[in-house]
N, CA, C, O and CB atoms as a CASP TS submission, in Angstrom:
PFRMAT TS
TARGET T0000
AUTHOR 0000-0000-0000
METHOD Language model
MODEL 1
PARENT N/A
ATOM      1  N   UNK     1       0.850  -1.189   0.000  1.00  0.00           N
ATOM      2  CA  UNK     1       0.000   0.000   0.000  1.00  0.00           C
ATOM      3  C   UNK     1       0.886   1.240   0.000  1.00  0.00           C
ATOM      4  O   UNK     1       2.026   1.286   0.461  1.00  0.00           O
ATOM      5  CB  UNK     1      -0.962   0.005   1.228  1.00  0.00           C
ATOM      6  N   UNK     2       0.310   2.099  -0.496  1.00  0.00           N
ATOM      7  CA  UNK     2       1.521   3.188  -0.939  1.00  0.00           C
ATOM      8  C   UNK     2       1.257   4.111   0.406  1.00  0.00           C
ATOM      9  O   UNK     2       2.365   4.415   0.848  1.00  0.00           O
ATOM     10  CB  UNK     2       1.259   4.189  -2.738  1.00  0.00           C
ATOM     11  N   UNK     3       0.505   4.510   0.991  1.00  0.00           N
ATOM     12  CA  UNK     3       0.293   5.960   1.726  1.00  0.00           C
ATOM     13  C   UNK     3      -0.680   6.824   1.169  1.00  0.00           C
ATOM     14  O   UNK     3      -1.316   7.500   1.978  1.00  0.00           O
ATOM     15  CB  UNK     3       1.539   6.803   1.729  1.00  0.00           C
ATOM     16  N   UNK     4      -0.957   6.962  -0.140  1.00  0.00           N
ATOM     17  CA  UNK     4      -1.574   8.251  -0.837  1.00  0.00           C
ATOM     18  C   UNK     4      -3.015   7.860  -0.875  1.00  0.00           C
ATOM     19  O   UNK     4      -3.511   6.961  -1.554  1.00  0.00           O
ATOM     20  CB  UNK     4      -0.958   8.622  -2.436  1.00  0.00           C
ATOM     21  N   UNK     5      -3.493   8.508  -0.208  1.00  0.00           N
ATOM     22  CA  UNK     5      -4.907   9.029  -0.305  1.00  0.00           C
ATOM     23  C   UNK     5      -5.648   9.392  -1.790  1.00  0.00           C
ATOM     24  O   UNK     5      -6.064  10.535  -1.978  1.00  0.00           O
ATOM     25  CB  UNK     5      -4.879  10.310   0.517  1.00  0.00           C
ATOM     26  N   UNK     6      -5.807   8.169  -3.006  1.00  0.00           N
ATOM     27  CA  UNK     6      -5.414   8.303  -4.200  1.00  0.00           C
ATOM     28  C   UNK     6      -7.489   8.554  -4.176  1.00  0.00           C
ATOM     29  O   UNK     6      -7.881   9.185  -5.158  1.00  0.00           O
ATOM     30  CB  UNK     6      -4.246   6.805  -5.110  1.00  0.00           C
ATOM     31  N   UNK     7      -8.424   8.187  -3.353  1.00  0.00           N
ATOM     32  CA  UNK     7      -9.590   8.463  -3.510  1.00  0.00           C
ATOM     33  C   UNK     7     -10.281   9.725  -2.970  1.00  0.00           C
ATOM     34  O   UNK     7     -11.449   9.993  -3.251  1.00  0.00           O
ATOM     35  CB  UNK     7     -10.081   7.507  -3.145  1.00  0.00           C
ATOM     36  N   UNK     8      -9.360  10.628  -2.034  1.00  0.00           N
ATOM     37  CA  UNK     8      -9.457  11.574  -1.632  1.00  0.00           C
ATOM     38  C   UNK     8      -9.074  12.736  -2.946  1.00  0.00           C
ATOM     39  O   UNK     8      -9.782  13.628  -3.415  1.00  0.00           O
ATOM     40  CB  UNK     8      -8.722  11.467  -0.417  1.00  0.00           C
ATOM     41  N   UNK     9      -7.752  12.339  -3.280  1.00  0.00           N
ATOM     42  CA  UNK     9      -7.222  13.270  -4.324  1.00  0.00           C
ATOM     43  C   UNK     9      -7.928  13.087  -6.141  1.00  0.00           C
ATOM     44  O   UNK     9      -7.948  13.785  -7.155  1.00  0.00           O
ATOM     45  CB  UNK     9      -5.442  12.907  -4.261  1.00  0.00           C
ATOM     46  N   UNK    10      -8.369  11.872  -5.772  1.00  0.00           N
ATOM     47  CA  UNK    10      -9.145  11.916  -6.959  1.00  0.00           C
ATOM     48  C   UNK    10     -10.522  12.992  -6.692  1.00  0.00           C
ATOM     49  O   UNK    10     -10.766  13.836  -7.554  1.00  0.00           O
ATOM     50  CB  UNK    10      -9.592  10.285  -7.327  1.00  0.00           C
ATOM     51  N   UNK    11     -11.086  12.928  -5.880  1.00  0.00           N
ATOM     52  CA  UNK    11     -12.282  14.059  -5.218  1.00  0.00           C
ATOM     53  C   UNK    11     -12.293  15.483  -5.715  1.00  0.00           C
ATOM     54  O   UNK    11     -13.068  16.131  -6.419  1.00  0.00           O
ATOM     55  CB  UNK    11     -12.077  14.283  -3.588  1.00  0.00           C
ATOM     56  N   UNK    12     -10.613  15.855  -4.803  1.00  0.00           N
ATOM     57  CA  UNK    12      -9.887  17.154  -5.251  1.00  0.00           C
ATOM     58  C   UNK    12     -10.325  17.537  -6.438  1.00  0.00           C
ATOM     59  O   UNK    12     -11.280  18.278  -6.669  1.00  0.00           O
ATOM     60  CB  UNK    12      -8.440  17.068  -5.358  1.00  0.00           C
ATOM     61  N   UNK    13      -9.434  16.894  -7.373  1.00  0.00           N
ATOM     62  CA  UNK    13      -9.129  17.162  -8.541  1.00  0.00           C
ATOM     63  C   UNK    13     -10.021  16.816  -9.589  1.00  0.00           C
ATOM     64  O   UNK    13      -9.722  17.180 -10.727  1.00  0.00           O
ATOM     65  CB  UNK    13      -8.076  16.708  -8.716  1.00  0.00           C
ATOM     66  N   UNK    14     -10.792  16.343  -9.448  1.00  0.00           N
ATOM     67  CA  UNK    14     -11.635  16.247 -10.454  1.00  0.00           C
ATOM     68  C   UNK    14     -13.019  16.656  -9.924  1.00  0.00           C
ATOM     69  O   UNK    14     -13.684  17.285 -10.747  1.00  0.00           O
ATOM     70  CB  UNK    14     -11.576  14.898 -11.033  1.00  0.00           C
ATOM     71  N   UNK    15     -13.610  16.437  -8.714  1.00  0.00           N
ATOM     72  CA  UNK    15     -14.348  16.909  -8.033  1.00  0.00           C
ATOM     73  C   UNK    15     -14.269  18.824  -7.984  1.00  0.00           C
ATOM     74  O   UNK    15     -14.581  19.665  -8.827  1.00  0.00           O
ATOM     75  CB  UNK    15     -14.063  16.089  -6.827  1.00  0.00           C
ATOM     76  N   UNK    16     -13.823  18.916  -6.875  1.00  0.00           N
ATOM     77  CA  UNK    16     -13.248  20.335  -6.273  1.00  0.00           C
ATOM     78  C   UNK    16     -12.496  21.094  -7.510  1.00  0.00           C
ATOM     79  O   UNK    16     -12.725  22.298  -7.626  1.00  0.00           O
ATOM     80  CB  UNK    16     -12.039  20.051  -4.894  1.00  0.00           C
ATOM     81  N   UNK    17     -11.561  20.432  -8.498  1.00  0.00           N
ATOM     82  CA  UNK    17     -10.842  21.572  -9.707  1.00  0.00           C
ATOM     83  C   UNK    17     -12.038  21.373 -10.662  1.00  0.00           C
ATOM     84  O   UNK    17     -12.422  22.375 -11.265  1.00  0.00           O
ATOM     85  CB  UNK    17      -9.013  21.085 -10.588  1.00  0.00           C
ATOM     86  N   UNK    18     -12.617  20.304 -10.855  1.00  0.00           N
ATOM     87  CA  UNK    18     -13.273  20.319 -12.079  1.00  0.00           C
ATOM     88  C   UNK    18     -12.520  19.499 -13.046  1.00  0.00           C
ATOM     89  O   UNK    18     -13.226  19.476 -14.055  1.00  0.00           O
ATOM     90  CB  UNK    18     -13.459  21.679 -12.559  1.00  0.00           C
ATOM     91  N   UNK    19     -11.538  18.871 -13.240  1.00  0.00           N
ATOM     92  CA  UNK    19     -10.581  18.117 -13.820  1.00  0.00           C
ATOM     93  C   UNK    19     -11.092  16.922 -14.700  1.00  0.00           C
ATOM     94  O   UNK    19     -11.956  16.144 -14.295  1.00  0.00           O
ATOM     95  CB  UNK    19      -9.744  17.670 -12.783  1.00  0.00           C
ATOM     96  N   UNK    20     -10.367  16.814 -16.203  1.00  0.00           N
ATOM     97  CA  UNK    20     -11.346  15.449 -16.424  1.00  0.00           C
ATOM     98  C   UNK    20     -10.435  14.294 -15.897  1.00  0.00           C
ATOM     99  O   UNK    20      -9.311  14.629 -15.521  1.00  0.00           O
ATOM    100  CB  UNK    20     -11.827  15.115 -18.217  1.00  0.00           C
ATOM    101  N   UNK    21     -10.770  13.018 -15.825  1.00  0.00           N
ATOM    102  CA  UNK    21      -9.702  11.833 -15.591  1.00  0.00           C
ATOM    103  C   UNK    21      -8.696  12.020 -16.115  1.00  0.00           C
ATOM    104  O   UNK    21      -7.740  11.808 -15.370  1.00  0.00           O
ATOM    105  CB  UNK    21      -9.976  10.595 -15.986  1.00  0.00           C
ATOM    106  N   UNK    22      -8.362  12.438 -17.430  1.00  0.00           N
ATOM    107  CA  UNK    22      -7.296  12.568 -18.496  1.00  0.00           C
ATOM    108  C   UNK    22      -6.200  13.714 -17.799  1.00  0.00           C
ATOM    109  O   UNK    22      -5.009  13.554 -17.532  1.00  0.00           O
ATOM    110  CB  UNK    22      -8.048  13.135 -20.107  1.00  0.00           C
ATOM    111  N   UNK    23      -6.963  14.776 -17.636  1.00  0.00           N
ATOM    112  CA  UNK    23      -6.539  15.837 -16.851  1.00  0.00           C
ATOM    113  C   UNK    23      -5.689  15.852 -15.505  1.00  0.00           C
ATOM    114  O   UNK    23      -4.737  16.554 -15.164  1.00  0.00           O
ATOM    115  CB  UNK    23      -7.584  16.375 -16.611  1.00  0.00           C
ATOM    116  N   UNK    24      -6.404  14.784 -14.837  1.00  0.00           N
ATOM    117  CA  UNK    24      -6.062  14.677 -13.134  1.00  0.00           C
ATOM    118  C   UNK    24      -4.958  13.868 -13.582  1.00  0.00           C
ATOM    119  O   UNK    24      -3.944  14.557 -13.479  1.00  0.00           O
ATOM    120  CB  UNK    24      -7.295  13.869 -11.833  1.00  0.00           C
ATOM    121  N   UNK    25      -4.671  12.660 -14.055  1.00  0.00           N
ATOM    122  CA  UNK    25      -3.583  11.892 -14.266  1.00  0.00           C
ATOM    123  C   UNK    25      -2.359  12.295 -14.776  1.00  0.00           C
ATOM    124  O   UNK    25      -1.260  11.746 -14.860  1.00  0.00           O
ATOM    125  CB  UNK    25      -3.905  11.063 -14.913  1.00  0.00           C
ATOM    126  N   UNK    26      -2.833  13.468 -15.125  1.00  0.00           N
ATOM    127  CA  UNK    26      -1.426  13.925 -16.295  1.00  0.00           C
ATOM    128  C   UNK    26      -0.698  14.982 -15.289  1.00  0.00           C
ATOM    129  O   UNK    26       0.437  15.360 -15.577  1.00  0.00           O
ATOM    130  CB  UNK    26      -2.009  14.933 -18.177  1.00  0.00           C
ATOM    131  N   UNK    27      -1.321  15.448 -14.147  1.00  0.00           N
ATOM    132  CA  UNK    27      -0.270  16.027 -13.124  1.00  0.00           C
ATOM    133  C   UNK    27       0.610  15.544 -12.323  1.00  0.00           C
ATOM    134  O   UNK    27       0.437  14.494 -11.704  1.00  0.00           O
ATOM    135  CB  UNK    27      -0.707  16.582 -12.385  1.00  0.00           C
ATOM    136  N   UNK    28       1.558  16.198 -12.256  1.00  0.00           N
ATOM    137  CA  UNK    28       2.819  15.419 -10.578  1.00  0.00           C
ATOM    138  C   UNK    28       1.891  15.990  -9.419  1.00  0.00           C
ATOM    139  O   UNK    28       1.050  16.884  -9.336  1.00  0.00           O
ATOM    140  CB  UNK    28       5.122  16.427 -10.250  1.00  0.00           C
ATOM    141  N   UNK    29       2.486  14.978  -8.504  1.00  0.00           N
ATOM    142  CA  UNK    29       1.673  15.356  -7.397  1.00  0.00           C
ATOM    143  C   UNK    29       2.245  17.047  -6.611  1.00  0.00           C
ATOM    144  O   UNK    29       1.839  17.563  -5.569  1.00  0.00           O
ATOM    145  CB  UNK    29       1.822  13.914  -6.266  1.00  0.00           C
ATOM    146  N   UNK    30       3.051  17.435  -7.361  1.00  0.00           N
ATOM    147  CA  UNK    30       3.327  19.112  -6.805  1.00  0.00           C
ATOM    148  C   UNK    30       2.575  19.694  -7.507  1.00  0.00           C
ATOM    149  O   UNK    30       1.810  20.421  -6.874  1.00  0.00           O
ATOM    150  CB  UNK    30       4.765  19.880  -6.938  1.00  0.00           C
ATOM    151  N   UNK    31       2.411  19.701  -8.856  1.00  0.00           N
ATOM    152  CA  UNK    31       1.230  20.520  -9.584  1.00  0.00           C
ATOM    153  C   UNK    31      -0.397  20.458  -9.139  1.00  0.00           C
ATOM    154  O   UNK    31      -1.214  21.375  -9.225  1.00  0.00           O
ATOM    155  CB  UNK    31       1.252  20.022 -11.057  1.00  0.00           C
ATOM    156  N   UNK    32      -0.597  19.156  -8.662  1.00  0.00           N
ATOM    157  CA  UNK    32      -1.759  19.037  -7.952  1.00  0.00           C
ATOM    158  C   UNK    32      -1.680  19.824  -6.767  1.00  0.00           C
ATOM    159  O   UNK    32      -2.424  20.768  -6.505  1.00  0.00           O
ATOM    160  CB  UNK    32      -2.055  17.709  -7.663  1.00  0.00           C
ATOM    161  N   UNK    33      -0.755  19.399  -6.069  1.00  0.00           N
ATOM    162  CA  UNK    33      -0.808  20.233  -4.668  1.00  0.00           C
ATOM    163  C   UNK    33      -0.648  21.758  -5.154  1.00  0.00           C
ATOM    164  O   UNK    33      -1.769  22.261  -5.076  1.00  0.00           O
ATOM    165  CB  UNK    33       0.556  19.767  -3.484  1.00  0.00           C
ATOM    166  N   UNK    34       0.086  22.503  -5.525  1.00  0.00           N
ATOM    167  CA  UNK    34       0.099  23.913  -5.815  1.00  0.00           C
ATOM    168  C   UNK    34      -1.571  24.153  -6.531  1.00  0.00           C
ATOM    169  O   UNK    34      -2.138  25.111  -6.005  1.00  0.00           O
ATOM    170  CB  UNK    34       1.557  24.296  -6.966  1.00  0.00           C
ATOM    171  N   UNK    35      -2.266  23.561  -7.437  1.00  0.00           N
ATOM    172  CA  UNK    35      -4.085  23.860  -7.851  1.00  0.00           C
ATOM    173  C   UNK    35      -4.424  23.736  -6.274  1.00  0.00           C
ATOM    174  O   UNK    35      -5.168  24.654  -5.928  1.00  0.00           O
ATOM    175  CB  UNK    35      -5.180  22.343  -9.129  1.00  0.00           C
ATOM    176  N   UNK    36      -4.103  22.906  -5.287  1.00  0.00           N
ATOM    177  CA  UNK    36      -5.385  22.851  -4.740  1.00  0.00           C
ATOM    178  C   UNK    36      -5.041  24.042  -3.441  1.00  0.00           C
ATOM    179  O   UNK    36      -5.820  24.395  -2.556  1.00  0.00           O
ATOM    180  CB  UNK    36      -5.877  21.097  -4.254  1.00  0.00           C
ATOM    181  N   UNK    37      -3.767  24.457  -3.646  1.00  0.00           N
ATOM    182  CA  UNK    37      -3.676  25.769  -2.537  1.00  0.00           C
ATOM    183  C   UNK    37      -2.337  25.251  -1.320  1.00  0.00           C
ATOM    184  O   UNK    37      -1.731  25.913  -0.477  1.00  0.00           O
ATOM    185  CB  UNK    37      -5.613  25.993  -1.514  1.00  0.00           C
ATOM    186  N   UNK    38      -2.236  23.486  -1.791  1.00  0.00           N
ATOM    187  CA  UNK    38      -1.100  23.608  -0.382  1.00  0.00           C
ATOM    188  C   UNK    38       0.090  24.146  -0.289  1.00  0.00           C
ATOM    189  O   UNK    38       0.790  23.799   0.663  1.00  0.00           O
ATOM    190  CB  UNK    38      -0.663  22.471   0.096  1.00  0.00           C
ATOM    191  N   UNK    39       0.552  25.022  -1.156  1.00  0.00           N
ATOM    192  CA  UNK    39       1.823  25.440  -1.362  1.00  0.00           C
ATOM    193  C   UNK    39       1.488  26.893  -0.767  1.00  0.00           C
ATOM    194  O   UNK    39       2.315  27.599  -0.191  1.00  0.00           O
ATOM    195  CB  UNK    39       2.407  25.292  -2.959  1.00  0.00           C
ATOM    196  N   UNK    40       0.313  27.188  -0.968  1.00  0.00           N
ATOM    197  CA  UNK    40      -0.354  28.588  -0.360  1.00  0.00           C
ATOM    198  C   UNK    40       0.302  28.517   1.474  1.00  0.00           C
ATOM    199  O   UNK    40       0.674  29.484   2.138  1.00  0.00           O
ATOM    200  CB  UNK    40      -2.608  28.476  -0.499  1.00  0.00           C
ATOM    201  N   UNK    41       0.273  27.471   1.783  1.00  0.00           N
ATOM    202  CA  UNK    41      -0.862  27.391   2.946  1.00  0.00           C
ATOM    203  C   UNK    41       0.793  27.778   4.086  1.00  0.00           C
ATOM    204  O   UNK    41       0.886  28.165   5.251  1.00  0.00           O
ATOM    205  CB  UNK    41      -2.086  25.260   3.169  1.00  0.00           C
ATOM    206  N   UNK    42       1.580  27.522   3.303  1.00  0.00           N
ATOM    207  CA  UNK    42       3.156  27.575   4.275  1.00  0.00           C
ATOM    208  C   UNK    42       3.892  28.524   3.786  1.00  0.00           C
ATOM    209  O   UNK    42       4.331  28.231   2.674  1.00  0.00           O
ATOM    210  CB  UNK    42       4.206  26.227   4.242  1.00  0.00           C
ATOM    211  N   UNK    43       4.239  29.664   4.215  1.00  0.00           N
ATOM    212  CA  UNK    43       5.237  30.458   3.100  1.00  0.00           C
ATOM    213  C   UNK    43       6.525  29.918   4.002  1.00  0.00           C
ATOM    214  O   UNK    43       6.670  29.600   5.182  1.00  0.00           O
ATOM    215  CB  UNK    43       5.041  32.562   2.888  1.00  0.00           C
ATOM    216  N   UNK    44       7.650  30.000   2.468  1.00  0.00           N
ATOM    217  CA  UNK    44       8.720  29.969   3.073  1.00  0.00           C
ATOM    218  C   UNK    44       9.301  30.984   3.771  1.00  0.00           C
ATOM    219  O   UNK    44       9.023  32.175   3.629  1.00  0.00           O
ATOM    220  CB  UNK    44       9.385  29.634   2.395  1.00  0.00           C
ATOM    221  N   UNK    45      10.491  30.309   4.887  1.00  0.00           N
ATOM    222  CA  UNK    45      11.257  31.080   5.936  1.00  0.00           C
ATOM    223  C   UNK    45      12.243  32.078   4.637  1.00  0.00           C
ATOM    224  O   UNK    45      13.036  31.748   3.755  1.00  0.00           O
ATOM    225  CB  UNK    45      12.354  29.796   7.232  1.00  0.00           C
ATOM    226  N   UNK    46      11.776  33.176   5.029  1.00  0.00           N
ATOM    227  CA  UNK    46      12.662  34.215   4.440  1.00  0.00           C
ATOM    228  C   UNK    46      13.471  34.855   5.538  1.00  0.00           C
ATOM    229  O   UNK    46      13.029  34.926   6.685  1.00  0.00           O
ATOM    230  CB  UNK    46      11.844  35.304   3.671  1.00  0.00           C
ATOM    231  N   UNK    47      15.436  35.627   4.966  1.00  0.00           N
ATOM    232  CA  UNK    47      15.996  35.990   6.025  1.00  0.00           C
ATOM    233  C   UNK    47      15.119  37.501   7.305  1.00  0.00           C
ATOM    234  O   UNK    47      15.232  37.793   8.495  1.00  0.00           O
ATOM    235  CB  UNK    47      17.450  36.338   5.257  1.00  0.00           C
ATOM    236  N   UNK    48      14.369  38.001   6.189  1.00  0.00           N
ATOM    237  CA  UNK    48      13.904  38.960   6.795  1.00  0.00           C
ATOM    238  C   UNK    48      12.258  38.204   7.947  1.00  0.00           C
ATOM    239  O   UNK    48      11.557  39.050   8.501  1.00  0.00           O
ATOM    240  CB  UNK    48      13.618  40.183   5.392  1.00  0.00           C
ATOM    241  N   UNK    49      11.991  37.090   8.080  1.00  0.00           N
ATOM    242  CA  UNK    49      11.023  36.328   8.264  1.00  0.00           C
ATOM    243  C   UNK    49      11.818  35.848   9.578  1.00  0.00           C
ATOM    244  O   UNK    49      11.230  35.970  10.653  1.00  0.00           O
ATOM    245  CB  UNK    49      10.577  35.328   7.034  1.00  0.00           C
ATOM    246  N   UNK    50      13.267  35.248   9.559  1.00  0.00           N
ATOM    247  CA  UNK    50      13.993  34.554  10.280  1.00  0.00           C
ATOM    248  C   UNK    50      14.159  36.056  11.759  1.00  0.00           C
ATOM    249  O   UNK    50      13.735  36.198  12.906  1.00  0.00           O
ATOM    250  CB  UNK    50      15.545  33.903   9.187  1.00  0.00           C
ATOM    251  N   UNK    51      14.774  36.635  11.065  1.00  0.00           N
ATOM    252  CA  UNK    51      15.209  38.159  11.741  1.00  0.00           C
ATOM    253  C   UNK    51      14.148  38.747  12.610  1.00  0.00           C
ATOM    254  O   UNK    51      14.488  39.434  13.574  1.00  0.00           O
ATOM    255  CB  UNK    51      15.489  39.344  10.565  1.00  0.00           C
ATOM    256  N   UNK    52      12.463  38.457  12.256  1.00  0.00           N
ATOM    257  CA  UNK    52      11.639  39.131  12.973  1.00  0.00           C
ATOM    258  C   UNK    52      11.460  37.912  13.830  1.00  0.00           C
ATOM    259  O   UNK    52      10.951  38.330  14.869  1.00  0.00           O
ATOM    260  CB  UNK    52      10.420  39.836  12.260  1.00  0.00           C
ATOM    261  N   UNK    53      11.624  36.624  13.914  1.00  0.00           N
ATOM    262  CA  UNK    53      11.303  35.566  14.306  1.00  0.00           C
ATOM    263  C   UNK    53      12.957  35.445  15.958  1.00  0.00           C
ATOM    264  O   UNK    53      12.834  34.821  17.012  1.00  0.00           O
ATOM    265  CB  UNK    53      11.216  34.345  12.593  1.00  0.00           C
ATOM    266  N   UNK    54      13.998  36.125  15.589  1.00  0.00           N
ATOM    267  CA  UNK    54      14.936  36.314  16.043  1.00  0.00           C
ATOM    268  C   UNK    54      14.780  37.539  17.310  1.00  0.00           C
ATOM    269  O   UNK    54      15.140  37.592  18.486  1.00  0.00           O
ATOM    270  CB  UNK    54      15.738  36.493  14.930  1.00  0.00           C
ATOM    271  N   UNK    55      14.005  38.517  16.330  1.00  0.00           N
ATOM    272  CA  UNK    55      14.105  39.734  17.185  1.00  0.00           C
ATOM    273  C   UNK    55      13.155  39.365  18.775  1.00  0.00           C
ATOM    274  O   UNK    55      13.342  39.507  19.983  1.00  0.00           O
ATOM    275  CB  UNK    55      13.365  41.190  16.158  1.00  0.00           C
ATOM    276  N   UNK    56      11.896  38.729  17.701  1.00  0.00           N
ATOM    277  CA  UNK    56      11.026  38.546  18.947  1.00  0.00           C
ATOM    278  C   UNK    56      11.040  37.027  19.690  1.00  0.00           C
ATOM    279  O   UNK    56       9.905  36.709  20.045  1.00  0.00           O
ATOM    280  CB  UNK    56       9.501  38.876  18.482  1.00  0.00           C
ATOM    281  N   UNK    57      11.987  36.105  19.977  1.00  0.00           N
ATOM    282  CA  UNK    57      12.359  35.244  20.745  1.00  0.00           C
ATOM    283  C   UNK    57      14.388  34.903  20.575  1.00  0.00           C
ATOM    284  O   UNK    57      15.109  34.140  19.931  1.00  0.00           O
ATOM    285  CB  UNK    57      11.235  33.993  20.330  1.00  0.00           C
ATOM    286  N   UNK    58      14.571  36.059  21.641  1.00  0.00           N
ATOM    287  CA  UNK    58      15.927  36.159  21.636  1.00  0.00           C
ATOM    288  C   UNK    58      16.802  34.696  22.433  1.00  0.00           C
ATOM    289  O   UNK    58      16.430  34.181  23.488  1.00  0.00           O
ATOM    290  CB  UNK    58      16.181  37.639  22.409  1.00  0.00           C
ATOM    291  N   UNK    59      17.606  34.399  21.882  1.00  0.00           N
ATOM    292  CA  UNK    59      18.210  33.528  22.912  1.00  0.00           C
ATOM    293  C   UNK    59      18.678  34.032  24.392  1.00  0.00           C
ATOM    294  O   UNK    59      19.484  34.949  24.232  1.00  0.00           O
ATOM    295  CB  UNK    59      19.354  33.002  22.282  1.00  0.00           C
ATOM    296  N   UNK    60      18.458  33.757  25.800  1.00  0.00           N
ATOM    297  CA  UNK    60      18.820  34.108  26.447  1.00  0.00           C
ATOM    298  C   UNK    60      19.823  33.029  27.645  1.00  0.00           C
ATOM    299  O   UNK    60      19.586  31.857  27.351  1.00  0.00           O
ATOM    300  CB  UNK    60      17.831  34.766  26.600  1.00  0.00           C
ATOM    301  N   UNK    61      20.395  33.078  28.333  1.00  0.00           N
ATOM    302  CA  UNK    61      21.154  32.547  29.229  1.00  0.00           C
ATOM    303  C   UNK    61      21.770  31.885  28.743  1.00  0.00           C
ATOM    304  O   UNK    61      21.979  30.986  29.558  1.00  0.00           O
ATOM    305  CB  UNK    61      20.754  32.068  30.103  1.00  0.00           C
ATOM    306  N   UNK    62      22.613  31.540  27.263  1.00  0.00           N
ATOM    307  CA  UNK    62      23.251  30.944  26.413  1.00  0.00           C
ATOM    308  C   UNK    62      24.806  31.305  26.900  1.00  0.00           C
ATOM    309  O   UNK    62      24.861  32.511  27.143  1.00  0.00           O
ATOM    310  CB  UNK    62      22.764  31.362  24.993  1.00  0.00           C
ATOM    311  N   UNK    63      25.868  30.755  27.083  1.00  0.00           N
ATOM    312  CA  UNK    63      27.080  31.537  27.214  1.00  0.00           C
ATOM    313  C   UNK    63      27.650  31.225  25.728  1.00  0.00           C
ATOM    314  O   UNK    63      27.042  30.797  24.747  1.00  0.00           O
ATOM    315  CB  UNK    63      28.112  31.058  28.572  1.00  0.00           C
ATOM    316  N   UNK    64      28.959  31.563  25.874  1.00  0.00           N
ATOM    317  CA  UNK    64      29.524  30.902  24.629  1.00  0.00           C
ATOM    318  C   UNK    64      29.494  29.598  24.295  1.00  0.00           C
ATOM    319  O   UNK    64      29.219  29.259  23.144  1.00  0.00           O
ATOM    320  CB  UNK    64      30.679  31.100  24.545  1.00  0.00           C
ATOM    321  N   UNK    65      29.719  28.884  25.074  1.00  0.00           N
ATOM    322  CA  UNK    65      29.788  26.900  25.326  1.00  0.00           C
ATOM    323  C   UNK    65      28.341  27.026  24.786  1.00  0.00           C
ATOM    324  O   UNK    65      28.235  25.803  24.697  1.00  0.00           O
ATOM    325  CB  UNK    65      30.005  25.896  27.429  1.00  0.00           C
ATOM    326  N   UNK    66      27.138  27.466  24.352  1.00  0.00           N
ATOM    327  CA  UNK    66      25.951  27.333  24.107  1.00  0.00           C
ATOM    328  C   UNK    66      25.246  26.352  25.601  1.00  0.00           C
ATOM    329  O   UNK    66      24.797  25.235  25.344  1.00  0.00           O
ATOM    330  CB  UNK    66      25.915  26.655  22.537  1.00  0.00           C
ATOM    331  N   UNK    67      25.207  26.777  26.854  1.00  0.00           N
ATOM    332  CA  UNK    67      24.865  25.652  27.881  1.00  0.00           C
ATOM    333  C   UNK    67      25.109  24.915  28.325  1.00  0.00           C
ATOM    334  O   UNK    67      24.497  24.390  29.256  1.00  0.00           O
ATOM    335  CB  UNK    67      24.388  25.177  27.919  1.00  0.00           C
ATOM    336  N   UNK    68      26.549  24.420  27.623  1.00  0.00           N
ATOM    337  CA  UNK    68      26.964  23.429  28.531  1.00  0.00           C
ATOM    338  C   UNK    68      27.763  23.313  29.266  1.00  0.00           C
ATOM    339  O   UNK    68      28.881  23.813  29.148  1.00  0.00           O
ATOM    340  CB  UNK    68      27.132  22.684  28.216  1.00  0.00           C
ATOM    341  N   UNK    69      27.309  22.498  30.377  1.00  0.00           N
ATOM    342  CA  UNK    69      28.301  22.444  31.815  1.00  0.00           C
ATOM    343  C   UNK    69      29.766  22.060  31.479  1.00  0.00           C
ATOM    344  O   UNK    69      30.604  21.975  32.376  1.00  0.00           O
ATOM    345  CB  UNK    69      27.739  21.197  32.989  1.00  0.00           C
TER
END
């Protein structure tokens, strides 16, 4: 058994996009995922993303050794 939810994604895509059989088969499963929005759903970590993510949870009580005894 593979893992893939191949009756769910058949739903998606031909269901939910409107897709014909011919249609749904002829995508990779990233082109499917980008139609149905999951590529939406995570933006990537950008440095300026990292930096606000930095500013507002600073490392604290770290010495140089990074903690250790």
């Amino acid at each position: 058994m593979s893992g893939i939810d191949w009756p769910g994604l058949m739903r998606a895509g031909m269901g939910r996009l409107g897709l014909t059989p011919d249609q749904f088969w002829r995508l990779s499963p990233v082109e499917l995922r980008i139609m149905l929005g999951a590529e939406a759903a995570v933006p990537p970590l950008t440095r300026a993303r990292l930096e606000e993510l930095a500013a507002a949870y600073p490392d604290q009580g770290k010495g140089k050794d990074h903690g250790r005894d």
